[in-house]
N, CA, C and O atoms as a GROMACS GRO file, in nm:
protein
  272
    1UNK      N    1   9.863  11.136   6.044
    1UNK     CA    2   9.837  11.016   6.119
    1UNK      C    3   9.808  11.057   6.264
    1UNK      O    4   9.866  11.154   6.314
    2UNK      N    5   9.722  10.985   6.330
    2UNK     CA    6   9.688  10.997   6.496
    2UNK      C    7   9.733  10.953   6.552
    2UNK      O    8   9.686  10.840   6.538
    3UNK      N    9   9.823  10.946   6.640
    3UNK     CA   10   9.898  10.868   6.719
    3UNK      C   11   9.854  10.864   6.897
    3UNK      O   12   9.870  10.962   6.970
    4UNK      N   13   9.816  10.774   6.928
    4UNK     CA   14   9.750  10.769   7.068
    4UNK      C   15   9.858  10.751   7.166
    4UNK      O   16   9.809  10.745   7.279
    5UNK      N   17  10.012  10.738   7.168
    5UNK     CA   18  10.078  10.738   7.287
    5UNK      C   19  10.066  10.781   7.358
    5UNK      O   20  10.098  10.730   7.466
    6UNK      N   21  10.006  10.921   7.351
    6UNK     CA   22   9.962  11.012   7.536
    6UNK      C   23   9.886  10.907   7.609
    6UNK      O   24   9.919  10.866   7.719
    7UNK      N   25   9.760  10.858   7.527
    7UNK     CA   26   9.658  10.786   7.589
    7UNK      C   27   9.757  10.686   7.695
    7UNK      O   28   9.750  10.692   7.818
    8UNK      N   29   9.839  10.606   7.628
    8UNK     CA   30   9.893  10.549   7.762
    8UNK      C   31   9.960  10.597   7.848
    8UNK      O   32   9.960  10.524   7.947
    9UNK      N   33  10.037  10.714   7.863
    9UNK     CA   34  10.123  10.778   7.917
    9UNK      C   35   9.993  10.828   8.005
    9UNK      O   36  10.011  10.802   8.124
   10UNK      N   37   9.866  10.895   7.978
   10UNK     CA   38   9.801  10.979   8.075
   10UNK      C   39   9.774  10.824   8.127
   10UNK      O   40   9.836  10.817   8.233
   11UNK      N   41   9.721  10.717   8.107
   11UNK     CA   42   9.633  10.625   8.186
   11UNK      C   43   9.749  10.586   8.290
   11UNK      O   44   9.712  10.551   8.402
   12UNK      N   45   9.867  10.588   8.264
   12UNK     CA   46   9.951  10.558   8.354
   12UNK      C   47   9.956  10.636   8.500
   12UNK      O   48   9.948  10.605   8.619
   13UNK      N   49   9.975  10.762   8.412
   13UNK     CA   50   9.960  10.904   8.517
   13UNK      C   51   9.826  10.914   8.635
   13UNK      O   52   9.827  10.948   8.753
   14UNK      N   53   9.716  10.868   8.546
   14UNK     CA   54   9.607  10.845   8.629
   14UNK      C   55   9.572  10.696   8.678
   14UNK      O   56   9.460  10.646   8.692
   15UNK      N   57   9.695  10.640   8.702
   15UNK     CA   58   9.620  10.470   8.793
   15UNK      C   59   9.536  10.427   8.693
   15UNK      O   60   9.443  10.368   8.748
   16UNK      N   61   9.525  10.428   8.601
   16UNK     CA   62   9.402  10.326   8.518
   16UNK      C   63   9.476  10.266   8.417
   16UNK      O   64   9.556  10.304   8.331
   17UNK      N   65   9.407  10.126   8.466
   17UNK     CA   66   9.463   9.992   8.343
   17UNK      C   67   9.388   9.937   8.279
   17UNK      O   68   9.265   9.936   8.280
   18UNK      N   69   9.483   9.874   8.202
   18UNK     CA   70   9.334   9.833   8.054
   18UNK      C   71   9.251   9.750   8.093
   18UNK      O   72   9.152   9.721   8.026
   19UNK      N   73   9.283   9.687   8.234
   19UNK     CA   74   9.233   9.567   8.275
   19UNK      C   75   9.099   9.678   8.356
   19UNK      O   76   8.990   9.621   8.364
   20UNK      N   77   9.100   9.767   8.389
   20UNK     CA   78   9.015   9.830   8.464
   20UNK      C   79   8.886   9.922   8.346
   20UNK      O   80   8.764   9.943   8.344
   21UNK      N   81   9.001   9.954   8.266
   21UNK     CA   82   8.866   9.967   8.117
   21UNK      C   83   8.790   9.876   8.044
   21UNK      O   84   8.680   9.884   7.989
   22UNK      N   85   8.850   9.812   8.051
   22UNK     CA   86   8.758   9.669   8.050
   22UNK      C   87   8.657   9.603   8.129
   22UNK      O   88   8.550   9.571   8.078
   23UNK      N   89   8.682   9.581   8.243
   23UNK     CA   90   8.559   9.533   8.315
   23UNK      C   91   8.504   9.651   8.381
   23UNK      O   92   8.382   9.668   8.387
   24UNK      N   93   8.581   9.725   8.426
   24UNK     CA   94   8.488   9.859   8.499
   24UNK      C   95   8.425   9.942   8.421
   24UNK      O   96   8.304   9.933   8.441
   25UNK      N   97   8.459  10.040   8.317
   25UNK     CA   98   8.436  10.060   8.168
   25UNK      C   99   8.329  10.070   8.104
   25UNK      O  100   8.253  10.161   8.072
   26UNK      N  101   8.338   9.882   8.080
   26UNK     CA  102   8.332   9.826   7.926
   26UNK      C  103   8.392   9.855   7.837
   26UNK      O  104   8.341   9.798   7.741
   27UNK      N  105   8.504   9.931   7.797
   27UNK     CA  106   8.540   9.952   7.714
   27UNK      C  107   8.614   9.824   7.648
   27UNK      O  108   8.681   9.745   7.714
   28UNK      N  109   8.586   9.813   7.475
   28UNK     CA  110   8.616   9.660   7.401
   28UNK      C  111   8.766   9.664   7.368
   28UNK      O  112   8.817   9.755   7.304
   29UNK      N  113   8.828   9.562   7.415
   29UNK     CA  114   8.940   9.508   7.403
   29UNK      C  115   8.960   9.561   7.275
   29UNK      O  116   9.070   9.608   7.246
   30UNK      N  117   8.872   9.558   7.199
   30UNK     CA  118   8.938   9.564   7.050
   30UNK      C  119   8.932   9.714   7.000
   30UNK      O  120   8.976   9.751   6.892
   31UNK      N  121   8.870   9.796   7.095
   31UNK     CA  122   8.920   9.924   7.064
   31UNK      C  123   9.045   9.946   7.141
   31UNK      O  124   9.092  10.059   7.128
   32UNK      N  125   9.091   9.888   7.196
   32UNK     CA  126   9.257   9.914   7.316
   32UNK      C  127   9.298   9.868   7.160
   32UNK      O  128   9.304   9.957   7.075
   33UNK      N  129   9.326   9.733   7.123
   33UNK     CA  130   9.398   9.724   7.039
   33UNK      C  131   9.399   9.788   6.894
   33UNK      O  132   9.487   9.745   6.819
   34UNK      N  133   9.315   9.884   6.845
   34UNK     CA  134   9.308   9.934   6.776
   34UNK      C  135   9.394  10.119   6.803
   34UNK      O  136   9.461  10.200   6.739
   35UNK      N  137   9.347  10.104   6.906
   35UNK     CA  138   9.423  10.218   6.945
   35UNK      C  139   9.574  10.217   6.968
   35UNK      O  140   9.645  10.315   6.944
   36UNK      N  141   9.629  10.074   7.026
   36UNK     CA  142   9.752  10.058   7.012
   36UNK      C  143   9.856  10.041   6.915
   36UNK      O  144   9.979  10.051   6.924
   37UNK      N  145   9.759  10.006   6.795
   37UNK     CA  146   9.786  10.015   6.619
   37UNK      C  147   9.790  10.162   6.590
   37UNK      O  148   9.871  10.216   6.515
   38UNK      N  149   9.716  10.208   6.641
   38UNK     CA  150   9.715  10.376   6.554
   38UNK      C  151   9.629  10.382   6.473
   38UNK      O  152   9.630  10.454   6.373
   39UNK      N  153   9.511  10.277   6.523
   39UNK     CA  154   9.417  10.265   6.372
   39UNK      C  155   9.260  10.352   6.428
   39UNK      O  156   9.234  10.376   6.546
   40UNK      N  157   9.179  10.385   6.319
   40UNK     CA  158   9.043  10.468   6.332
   40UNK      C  159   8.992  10.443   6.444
   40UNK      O  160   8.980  10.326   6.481
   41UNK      N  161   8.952  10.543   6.517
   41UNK     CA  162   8.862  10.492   6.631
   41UNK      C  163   8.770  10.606   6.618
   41UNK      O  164   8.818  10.708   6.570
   42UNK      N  165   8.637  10.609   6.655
   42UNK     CA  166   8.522  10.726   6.652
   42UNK      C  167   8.635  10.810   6.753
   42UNK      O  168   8.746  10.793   6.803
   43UNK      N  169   8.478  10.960   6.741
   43UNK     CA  170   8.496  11.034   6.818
   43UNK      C  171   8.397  11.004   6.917
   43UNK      O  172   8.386  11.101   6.991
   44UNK      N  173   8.351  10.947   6.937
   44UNK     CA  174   8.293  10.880   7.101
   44UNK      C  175   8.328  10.815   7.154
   44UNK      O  176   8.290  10.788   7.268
   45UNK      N  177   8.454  10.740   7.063
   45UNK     CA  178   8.536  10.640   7.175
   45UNK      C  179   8.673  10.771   7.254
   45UNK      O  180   8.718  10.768   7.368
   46UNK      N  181   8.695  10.841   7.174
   46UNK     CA  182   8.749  10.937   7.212
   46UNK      C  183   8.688  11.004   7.339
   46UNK      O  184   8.763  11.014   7.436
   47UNK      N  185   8.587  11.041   7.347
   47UNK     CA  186   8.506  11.096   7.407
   47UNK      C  187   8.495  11.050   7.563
   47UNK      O  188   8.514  11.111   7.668
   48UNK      N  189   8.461  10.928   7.536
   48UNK     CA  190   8.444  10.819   7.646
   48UNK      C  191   8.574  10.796   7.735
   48UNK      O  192   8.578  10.764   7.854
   49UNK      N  193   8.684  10.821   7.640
   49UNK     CA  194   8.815  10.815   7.733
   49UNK      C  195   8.843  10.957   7.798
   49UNK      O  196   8.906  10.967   7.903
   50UNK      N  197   8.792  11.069   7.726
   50UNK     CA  198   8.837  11.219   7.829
   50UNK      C  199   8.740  11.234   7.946
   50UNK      O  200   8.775  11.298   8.045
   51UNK      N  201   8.634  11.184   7.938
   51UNK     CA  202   8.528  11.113   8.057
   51UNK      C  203   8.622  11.062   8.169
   51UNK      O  204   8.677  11.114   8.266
   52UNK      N  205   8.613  10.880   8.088
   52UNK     CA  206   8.721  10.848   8.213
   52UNK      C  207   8.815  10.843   8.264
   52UNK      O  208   8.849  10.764   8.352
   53UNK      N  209   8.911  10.979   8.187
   53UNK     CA  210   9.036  10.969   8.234
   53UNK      C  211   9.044  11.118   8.289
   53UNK      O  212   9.151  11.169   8.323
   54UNK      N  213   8.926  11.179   8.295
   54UNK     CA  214   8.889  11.276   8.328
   54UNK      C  215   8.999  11.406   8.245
   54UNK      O  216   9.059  11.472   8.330
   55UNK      N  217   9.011  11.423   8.185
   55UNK     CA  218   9.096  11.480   8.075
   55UNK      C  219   9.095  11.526   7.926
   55UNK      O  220   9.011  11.478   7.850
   56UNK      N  221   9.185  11.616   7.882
   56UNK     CA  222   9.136  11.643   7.745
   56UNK      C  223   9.226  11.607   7.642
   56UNK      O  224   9.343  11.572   7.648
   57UNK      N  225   9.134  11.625   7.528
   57UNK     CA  226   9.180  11.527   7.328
   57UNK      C  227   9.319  11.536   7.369
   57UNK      O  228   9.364  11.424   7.393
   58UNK      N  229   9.445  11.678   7.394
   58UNK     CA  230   9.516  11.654   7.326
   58UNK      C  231   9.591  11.547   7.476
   58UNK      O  232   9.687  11.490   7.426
   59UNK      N  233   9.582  11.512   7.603
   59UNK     CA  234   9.642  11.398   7.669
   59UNK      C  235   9.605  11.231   7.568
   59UNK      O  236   9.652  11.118   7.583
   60UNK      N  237   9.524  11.276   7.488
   60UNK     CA  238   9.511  11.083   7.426
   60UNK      C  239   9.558  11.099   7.341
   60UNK      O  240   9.659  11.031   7.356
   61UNK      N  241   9.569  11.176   7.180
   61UNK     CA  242   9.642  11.131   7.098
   61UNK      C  243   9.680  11.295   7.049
   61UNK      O  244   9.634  11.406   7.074
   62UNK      N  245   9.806  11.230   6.952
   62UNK     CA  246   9.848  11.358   6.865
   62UNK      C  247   9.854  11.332   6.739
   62UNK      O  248   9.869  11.216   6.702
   63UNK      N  249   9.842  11.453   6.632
   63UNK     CA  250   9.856  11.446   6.513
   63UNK      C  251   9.980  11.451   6.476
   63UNK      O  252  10.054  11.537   6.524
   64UNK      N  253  10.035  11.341   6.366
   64UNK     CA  254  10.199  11.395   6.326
   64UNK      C  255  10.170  11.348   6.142
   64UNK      O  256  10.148  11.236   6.096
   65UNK      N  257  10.177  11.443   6.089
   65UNK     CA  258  10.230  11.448   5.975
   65UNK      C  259  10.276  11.324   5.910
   65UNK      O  260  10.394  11.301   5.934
   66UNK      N  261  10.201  11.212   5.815
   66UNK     CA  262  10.263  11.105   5.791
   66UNK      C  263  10.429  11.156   5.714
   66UNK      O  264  10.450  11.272   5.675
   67UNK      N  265  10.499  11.081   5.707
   67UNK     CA  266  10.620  11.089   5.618
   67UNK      C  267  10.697  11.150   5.775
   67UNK      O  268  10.819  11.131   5.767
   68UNK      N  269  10.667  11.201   5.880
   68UNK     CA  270  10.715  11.311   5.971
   68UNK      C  271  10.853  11.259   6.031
   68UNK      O  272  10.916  11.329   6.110
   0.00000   0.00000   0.00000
């Protein structure tokens, strides 16, 4: 399973809020909330966040072993 908790922990670290990926961005509400589920997201939405968070894969999410 992928688990995106860094993603908020780095956006914290770097001053950026969802409210600021959103209108500054564009990034779709409904990929925040998909990401806050733990659910599929491309690898360009991935992409798009080490862009603007100026940072790399492993600060947004980690892999853990379902059952873990």
């Amino acid at each position: 399973m992928i688990l995106y908790q860094r993603l908020w922990e780095t956006m914290r670290r770097k001053n950026i809020s969802q409210y600021q990926l959103i209108h500054k961005y564009q990034i779709s509400s409904g990929q925040l909330a998909r990401m806050r589920k733990n659910q599929h997201v491309s690898t360009h939405t991935i992409e798009m966040f080490c862009e603007i968070l100026d940072c790399r894969v492993e600060e947004i999410m980690e892999y853990q072993k379902d059952g873990a």
